[in-house]
C-alpha positions in Angstrom: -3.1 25.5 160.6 -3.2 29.0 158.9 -5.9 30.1 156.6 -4.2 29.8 153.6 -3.2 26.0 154.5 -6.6 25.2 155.1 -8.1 26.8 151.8 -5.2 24.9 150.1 -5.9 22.0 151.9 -9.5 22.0 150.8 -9.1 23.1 147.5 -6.4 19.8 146.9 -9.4 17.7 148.6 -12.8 19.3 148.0 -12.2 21.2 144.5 -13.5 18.2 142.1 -16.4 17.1 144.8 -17.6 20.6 144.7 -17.2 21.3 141.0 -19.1 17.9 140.3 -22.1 18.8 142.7 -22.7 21.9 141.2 -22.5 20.5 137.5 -24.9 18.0 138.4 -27.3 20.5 140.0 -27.0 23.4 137.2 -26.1 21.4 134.3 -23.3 24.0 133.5 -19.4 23.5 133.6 -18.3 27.1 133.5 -20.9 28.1 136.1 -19.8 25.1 138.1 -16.2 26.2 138.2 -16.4 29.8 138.2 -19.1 29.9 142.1 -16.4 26.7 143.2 -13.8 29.5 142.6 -15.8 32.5 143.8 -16.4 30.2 147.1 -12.6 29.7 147.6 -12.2 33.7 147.1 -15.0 34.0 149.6 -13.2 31.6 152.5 -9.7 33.4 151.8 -11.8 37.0 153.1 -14.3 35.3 155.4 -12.5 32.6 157.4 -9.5 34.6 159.2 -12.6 36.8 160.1 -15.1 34.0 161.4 -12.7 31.2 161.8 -11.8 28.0 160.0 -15.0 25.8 159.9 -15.2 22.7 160.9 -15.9 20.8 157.9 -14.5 23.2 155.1 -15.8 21.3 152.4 -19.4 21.4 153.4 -18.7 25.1 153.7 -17.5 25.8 150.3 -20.3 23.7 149.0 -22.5 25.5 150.5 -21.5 28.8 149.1 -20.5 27.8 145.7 -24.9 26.6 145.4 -25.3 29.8 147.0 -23.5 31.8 144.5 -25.1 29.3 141.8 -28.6 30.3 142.8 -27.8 34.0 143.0 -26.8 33.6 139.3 -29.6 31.8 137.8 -31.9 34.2 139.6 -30.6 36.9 137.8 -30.7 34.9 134.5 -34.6 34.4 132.8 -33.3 31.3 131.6 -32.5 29.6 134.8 -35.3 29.9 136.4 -36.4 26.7 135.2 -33.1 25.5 136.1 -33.3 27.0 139.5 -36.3 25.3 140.2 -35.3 21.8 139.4 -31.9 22.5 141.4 -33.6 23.4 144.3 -35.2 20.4 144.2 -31.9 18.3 143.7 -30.3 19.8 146.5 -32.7 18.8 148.9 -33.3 15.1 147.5 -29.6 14.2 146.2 -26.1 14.1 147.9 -23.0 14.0 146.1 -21.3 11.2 147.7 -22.2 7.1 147.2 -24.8 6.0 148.7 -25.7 2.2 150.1 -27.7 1.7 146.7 -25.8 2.8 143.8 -25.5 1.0 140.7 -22.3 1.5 139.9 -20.2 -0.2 142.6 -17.3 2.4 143.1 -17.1 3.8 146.2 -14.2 6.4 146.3 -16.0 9.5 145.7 -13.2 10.9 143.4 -13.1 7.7 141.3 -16.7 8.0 141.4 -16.7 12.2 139.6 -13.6 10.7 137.0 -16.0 7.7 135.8 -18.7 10.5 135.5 -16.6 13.1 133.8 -15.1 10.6 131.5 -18.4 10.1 129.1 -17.6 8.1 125.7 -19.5 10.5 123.7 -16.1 12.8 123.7 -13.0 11.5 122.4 -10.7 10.4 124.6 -8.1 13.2 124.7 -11.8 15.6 125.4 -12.5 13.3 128.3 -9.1 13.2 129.9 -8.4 16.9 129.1 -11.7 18.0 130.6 -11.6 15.6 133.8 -8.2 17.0 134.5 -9.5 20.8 134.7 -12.9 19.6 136.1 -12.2 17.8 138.6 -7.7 17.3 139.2 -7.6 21.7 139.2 -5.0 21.1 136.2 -4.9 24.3 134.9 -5.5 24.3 131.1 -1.3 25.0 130.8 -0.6 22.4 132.5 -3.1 19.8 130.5 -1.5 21.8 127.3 1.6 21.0 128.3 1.0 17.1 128.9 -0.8 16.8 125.2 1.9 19.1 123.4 -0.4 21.5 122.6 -0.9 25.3 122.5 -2.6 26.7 125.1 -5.1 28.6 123.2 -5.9 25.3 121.6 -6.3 23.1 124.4 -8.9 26.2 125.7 -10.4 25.6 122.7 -11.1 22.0 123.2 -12.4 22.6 126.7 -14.6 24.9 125.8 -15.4 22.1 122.7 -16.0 19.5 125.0 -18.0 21.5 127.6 -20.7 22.8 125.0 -21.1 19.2 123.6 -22.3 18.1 126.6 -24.6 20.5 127.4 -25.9 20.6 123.9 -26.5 17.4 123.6 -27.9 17.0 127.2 -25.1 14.4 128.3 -25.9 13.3 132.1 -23.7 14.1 134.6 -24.0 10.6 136.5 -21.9 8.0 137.4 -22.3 5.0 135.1 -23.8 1.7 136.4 -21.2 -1.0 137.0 -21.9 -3.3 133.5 -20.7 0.7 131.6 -17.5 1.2 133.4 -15.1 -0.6 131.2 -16.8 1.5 128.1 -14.6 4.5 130.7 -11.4 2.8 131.3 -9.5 4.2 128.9 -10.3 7.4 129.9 -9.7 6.7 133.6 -6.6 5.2 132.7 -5.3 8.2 130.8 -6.8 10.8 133.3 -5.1 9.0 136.4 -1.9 8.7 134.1 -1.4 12.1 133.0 -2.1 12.8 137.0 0.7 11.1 138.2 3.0 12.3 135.6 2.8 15.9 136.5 3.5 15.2 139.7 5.9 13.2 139.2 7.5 15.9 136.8 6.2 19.1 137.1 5.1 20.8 133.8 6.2 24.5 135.4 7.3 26.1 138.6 10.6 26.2 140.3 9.9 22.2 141.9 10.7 19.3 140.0 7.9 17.6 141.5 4.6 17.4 143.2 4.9 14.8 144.8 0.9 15.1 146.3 -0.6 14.5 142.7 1.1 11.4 142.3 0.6 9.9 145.9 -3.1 11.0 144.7 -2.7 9.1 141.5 -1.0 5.6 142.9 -4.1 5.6 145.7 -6.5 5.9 143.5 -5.1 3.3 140.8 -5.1 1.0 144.1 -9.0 1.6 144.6 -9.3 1.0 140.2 -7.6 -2.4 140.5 -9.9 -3.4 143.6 -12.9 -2.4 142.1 -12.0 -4.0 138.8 -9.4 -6.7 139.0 -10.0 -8.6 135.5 -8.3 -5.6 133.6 -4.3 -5.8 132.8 -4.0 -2.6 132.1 -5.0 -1.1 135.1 -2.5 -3.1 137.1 -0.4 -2.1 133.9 -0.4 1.7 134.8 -0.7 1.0 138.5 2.6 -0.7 138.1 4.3 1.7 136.2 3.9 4.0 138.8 4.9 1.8 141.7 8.0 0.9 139.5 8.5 4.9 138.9 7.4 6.4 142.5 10.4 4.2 143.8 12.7 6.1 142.7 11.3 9.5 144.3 13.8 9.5 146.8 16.9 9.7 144.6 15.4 11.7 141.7 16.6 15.1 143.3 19.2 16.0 145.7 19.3 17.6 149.2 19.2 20.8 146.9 16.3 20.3 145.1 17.9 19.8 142.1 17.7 17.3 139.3 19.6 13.6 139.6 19.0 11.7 136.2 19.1 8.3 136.1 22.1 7.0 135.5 23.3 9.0 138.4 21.0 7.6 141.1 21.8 6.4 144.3 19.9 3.1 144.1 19.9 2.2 147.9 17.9 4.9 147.7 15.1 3.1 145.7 12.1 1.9 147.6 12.6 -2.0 147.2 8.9 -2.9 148.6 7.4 -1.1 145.6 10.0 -2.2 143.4 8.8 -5.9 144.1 5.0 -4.8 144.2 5.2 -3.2 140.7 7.1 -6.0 139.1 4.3 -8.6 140.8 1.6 -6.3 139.3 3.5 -6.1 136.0 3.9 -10.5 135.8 0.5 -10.8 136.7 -0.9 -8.8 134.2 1.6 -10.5 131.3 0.6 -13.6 132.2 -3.3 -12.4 130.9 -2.0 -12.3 127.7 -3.5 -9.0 126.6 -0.4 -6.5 126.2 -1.6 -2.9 126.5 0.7 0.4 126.2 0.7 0.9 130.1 2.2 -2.7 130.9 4.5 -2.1 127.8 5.7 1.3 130.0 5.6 -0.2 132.8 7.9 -3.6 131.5 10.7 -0.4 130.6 10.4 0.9 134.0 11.2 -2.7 135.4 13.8 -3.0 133.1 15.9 -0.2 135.0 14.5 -0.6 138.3 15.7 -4.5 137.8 19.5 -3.2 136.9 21.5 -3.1 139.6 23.7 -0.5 138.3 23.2 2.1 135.6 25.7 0.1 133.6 23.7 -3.3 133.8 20.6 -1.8 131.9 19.5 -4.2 129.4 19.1 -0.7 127.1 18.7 -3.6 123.7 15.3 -5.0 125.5 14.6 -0.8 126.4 14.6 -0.4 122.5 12.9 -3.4 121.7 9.6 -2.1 123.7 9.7 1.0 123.0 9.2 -0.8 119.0 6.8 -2.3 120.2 4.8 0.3 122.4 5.0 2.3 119.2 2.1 -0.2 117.8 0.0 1.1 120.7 1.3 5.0 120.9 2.0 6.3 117.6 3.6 9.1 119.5 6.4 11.8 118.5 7.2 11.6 122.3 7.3 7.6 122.8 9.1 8.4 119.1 11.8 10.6 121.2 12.1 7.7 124.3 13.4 4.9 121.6 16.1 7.1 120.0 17.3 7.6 123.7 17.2 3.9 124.2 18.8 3.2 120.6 21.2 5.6 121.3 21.7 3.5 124.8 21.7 0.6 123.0 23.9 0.7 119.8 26.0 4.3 120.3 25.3 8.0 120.4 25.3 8.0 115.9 22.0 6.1 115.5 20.2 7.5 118.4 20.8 11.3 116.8 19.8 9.3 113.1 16.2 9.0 115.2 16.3 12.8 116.6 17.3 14.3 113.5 14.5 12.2 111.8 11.6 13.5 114.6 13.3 16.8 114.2 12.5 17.0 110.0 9.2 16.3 111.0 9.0 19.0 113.4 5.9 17.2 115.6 8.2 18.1 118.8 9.2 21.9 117.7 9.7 24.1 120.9 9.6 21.0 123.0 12.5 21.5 125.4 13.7 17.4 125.4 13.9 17.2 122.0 17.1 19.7 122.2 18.1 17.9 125.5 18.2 14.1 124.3 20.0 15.9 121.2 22.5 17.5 123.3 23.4 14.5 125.6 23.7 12.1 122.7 25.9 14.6 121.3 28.0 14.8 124.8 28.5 11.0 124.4 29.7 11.4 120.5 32.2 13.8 122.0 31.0 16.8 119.7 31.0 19.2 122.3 30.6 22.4 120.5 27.5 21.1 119.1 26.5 19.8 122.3 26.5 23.3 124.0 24.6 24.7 121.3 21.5 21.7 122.1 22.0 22.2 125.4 21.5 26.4 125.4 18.2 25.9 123.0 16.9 23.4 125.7 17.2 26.0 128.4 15.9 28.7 126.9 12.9 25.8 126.7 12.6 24.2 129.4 9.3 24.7 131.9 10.9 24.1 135.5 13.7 26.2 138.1 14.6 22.5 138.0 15.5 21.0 134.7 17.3 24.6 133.7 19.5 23.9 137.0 20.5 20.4 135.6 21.0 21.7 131.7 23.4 24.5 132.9 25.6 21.9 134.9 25.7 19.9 131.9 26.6 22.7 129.7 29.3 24.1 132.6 30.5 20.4 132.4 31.2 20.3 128.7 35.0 20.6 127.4 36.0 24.3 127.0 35.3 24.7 123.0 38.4 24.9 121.0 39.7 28.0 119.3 37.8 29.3 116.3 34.7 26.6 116.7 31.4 27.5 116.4 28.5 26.5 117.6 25.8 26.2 114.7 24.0 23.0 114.8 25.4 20.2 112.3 22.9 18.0 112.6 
């Protein structure tokens, strides 16, 4: 293993562990990530030098304290601090131990219950546990909430100050508190698994370690807490969507949608575990927005052909997962399925609609689902148009591959047309 593998390996395994150590000693976030990053620096110069050690993390978590104490010592202010981390460092360890309250004994499950305190808002806890602790950069977490980057920086830095303000502990919870967390879990693990599972940047279409990260640790969620339908919910969406991993890109690299999927290529044993996960957690009686995501995902993974998607049912819970997710982007998924379900016309009725409203400007699937419904209605001078404003947006080498076959594919536009947008 070179250098750089091992300093990416750690980083993937030891960047929230050592983040979360250094936040519980100092009691400050940006300190906390900026020595975790100046100790990764440090092993990229040191370690071809001196050798890979044999337990990297413990390394890096030893010279990320290291640069925290060299901080505070220059700082009047933490001295006090200083003093009570030395102390911490020498009586605490970051991992479980035999006696802790609050049952959960995956360490990283362990630092997302921690980061995901109720006195932020949800969107502040997930947001924040995703830089924290996942490495997400604050781009990426824009991306996955729709927001400006500049504004999602704001809300970190939002988020961060309120805790230290307001003195918030940086400790796990004891076990009777974790469901008061689960929402936040839920949406921290969720929002994992989708960037993996679709890149928000970068010339992949996936990365495919975030979501294999994501699916373990929803396994260790629904051990620890069994009771709760929605975390077999999401861990059953993910099943039901990891199965398809195989056939979602070709030996190219590049982007196979859906309805163009080899099936055989489908896992089948996760196929049948997500769809047991999913009936269970019906059967509780206690519909939640990640078994309502997950019930779509069986509903294709349950066709046998593209052509034997029950696209009417599709439309019916995406109605219905609208009660849950007010969102414009769960908003954009039913006019696909509409469009699926009763022709090309009432599926751009819903775009055109989410469009006035402008809640998805600049975001790069709006144009897409525009331009393929289009391609279906046959209006393929329009179609191009769509299809050329959702290149020039969209985020991955990937999903501009796949937008310029389907714009190469269109009929050659006839003589005099033009390609303003009609609708």
């Amino acid at each position: 293993m070179t250098v750089a593998e091992a300093v990416e390996a750690a980083y993937r395994d030891e960047w929230g562990r050592i983040v979360a150590t250094l936040i519980r000693l100092t009691g400050n976030w940006d300190l906390a990530e900026e020595c975790a990053a100046d100790a990764f620096a440090a092993a990229l110069q040191r370690w071809p030098r001196d050798g890979i050690p044999d337990r990297p993390g413990a390394w890096l978590t030893t010279t990320a304290r290291n640069r925290a104490i060299d901080v505070l010592r220059r700082e009047k202010v933490g001295a006090a601090k200083l003093a009570e981390m030395m102390l911490l460092a020498d009586s605490e360890a970051p991992s479980a131990s035999a006696g802790d309250p609050s049952g959960v004994s995956d360490d990283r499950l362990r630092l997302i219950f921690t980061c995901c305190h109720p006195a932020l808002s949800l969107e502040a806890q997930v947001a924040l546990t995703l830089r924290t602790l996942a490495g997400l950069t604050t781009a990426e977490i824009a991306r996955a909430f729709l927001a400006s980057e500049p504004t999602m920086a704001k809300r970190l830095v939002r988020a961060k100050a309120k805790i230290q303000n307001a003195a918030i502990p940086y400790r796990v919870p004891p076990a009777h508190l974790l469901p008061s967390r689960l929402a936040g879990v839920l949406g921290v693990l969720y929002l994992l698994y989708n960037e993996g599972y679709s890149a928000s940047a970068g010339a992949s279409l996936t990365r495919d370690g975030l979501s294999a990260e994501a699916i373990r640790l929803g396994r260790v969620l629904m051990s620890l807490m069994p009771d709760e339908p929605e975390a077999a919910g999401l861990l059953a969406l993910m099943l039901l969507q990891g199965s398809r991993r195989a056939a979602r890109v070709d030996a190219a690299g590049d982007l196979v949608v859906l309805e163009d999927q080899d099936r055989s290529l489908w896992d089948a044993v996760l196929v049948t575990e997500g769809i047991g996960l999913l009936d269970a957690a019906l059967r509780r009686g206690q519909p939640g927005p990640y078994q309502l995501q997950a019930a779509i995902a069986a509903c294709h993974a349950s066709a046998a052909t593209a052509a034997d998607t029950d696209w009417t049912q599709i439309a019916l819970l995406y109605g219905e997962l609208l009660r849950f997710l007010p969102t414009p982007v769960v908003e954009l998924n039913r006019a696909v399925a509409v469009g699926m379900a009763y022709g090309p016309a009432a599926g751009l009725g819903l775009v055109a609609d989410l469009e006035d409203s402008g809640k998805l400007s600049g975001y790069h699937l709006l144009a897409a689902t525009r331009a393929d419904l289009l391609r279906r209605l046959g209006a393929a001078d329009e179609a191009a148009f769509a299809y050329r404003e959702a290149l020039a947006l969209a985020p991955t080498e990937a999903e501009r591959r796949y937008l310029s076959r389907r714009l190469a594919g269109l009929a050659p536009p006839a003589p005099g047309a033009t390609t303003e947008r009609s609708i």
